[in-house]
One Martini backbone bead per residue (centre of mass of N, CA, C, O) as a GRO file, in nm:
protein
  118
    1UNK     BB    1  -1.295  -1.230  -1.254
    2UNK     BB    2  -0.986  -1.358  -1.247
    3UNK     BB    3  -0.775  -1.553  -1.084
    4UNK     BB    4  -0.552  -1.374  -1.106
    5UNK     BB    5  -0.662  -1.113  -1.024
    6UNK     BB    6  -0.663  -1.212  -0.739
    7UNK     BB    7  -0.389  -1.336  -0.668
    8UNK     BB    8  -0.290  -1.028  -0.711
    9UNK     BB    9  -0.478  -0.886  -0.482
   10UNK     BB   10  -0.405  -1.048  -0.242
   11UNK     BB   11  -0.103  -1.036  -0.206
   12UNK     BB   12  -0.130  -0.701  -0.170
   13UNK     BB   13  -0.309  -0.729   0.081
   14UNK     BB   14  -0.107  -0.910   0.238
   15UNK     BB   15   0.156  -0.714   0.226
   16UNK     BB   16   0.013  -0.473   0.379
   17UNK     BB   17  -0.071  -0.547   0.590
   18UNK     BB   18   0.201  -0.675   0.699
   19UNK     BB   19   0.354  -0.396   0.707
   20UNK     BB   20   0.142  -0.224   0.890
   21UNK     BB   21   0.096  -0.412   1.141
   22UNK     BB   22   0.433  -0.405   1.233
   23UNK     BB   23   0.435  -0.090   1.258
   24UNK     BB   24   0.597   0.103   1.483
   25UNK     BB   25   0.321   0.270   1.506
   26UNK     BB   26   0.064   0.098   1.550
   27UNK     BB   27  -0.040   0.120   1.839
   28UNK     BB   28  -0.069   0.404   1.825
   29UNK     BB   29  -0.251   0.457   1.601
   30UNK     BB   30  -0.488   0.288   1.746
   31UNK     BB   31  -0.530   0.420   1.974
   32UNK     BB   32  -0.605   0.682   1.825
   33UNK     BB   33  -0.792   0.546   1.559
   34UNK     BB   34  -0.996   0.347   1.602
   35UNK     BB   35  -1.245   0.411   1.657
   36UNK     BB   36  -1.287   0.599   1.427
   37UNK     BB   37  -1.261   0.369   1.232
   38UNK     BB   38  -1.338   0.056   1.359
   39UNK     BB   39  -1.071  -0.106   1.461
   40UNK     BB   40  -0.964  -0.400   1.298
   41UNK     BB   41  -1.179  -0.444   1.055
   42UNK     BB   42  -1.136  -0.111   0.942
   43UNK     BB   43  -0.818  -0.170   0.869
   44UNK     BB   44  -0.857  -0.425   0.704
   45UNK     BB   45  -1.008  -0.304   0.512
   46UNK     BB   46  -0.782  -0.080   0.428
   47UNK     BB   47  -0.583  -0.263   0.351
   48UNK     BB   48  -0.748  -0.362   0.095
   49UNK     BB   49  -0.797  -0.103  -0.046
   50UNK     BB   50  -0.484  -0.100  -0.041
   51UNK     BB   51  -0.458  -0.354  -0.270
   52UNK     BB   52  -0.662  -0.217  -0.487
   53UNK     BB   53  -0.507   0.015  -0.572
   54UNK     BB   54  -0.217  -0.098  -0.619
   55UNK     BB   55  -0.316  -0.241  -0.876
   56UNK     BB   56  -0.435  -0.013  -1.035
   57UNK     BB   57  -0.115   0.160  -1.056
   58UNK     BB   58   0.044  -0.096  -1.170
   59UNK     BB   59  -0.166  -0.093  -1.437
   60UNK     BB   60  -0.176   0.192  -1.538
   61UNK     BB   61   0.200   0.170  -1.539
   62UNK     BB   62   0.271  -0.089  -1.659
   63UNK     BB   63   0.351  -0.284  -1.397
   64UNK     BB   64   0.599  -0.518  -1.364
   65UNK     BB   65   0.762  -0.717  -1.163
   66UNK     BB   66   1.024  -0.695  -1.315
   67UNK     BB   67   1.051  -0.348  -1.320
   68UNK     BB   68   1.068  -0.400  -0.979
   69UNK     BB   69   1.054  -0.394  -0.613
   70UNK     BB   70   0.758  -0.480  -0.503
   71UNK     BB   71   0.852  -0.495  -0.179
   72UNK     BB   72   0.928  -0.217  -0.156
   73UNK     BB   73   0.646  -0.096  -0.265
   74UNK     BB   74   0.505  -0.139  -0.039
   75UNK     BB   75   0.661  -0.076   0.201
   76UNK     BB   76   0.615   0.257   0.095
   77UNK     BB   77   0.305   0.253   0.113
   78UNK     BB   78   0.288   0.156   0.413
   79UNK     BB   79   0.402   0.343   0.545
   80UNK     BB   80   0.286   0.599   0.419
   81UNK     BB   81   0.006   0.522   0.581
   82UNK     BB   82   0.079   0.513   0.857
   83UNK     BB   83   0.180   0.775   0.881
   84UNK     BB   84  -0.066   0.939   0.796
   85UNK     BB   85  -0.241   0.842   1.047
   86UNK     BB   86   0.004   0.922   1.269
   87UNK     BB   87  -0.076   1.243   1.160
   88UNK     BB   88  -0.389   1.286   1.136
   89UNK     BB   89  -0.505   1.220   0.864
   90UNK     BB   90  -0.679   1.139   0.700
   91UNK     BB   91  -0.871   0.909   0.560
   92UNK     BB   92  -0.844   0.736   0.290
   93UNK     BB   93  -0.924   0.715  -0.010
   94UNK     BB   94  -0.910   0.599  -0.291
   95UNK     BB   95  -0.742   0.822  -0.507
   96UNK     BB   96  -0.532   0.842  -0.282
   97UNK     BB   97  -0.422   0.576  -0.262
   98UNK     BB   98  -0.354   0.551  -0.541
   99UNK     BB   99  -0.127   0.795  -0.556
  100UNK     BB  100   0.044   0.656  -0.304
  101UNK     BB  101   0.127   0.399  -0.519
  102UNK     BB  102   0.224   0.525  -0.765
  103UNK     BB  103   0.469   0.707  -0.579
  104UNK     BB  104   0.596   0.436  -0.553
  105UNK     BB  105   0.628   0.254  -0.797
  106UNK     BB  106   0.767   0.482  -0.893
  107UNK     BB  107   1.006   0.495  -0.748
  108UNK     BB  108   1.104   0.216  -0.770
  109UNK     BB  109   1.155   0.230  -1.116
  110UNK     BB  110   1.347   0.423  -1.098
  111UNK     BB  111   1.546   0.268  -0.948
  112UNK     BB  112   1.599   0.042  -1.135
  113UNK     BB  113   1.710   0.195  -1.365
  114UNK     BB  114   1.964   0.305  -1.213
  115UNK     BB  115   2.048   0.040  -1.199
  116UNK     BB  116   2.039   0.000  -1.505
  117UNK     BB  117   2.297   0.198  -1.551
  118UNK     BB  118   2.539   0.106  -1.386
   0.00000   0.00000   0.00000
């Protein structure tokens, strides 16, 4: 793995920790699942795991910085993970956690077409 491959996939796995964890719903979530998932340790593999999804999801729509609103997709991304977890859904797997990057970058996509449509 080349170094810019980790610091594009640590930025990703750095900013979903981070929109995540001050998500206003996370002390709730931690209450409800931290036992189940295995507490704060738990959280951070799973925020890296989306960090790696993300970035995974990313390579395949051949999405560059440039085409998107980076931090907008990371935002609707783990926002869309703590709400699902705050809703009781199974803890995501990799192929899950995939597709809902997928569909935050596909979103945000759509978005910026739009804005240069305009």
């Amino acid at each position: 793995m080349r170094a810019a491959d980790i610091g594009e996939i640590g930025e990703n796995i750095a900013a979903i920790s981070a929109v995540f964890h001050t998500n206003v719903n996370y002390q709730e979530i931690y209450n409800m699942r931290g036992e189940e998932i295995g507490g704060f340790p738990a959280f951070w593999t799973l925020c890296s795991d989306a960090g790696i999804a993300f970035t995974a999801a990313q390579r395949a729509l051949e999405a560059t910085y440039e085409m998107f609103e980076w931090i907008d997709a990371i935002d609707r991304f783990a926002d869309r993970l703590a709400h699902e977890l705050w809703m009781n859904e199974p803890i995501p797997d990799n192929e899950t956690l995939v597709d809902l990057a997928t569909e935050a970058i596909r979103f945000e996509l759509f978005n910026m077409e739009q804005r240069r449509i305009k």
